[in-house]
C-alpha positions as CSV (number, residue, x, y, z in Angstrom):
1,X,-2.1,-1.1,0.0
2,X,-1.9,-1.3,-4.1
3,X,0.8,-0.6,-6.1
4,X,0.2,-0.8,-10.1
5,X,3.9,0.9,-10.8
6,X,1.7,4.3,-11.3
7,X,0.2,5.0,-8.0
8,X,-0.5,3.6,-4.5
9,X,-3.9,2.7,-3.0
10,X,-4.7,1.9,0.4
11,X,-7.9,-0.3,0.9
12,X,-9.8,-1.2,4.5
13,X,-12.4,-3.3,4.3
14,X,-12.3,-4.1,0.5
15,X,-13.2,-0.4,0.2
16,X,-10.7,2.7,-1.3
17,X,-9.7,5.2,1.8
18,X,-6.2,6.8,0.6
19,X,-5.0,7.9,-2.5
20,X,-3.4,10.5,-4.7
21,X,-3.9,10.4,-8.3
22,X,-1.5,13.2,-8.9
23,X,1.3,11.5,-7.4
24,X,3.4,8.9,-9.1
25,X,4.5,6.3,-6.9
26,X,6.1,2.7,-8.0
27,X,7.1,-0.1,-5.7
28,X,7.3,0.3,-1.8
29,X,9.8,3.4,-0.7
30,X,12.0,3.6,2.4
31,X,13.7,6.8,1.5
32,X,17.0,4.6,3.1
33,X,14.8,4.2,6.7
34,X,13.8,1.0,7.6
35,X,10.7,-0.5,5.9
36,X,8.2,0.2,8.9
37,X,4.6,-1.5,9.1
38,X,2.2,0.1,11.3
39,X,4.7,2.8,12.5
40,X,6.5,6.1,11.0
41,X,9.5,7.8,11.5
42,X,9.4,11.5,12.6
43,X,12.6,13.5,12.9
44,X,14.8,11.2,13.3
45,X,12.5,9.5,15.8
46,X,9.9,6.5,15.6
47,X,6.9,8.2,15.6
48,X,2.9,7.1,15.3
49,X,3.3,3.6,16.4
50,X,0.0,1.8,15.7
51,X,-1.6,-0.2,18.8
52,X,-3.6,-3.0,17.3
53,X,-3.8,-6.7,15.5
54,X,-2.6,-6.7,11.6
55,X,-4.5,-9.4,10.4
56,X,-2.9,-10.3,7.2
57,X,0.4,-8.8,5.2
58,X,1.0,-9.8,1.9
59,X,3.8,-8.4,-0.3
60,X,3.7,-9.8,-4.2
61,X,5.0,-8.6,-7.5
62,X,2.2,-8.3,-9.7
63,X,-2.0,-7.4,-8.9
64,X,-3.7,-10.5,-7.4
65,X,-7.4,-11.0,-7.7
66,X,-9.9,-11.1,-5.5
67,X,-9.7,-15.4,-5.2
68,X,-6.1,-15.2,-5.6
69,X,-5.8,-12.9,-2.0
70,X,-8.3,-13.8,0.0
71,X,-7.1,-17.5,0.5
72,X,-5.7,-18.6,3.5
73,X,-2.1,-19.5,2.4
């Protein structure tokens, strides 16, 4: 996931898969739920629970490059 403080990219595989152009979006929002990673709430309830291996999580203020992220820190 890419934020640039306009919109929000998510990337698999070094390749572009979700985005919305028309939607602003800056920073990472929790809308005052927990901050959920591989999950969702639904109604109150936790809800879409991904069953799998994360390989890597990175959270940083500004854009990294690609030689700056793909090191194994």
């Amino acid at each position: 996931m890419v934020n640039d403080g306009r919109r929000t990219i998510m990337y698999v595989n070094s390749s572009p898969v979700v985005d919305n152009p028309s939607t602003f979006s800056a920073g990472i929002a929790s809308l005052g739920l927990p901050w959920l990673l591989g999950a969702d709430f639904y109604a109150g309830n936790l809800d879409q629970v991904f069953h799998g291996w994360i390989g890597d999580v990175r959270i940083v203020n500004r854009p990294l490059s690609v030689s700056q992220f793909m090191t194994a820190k």
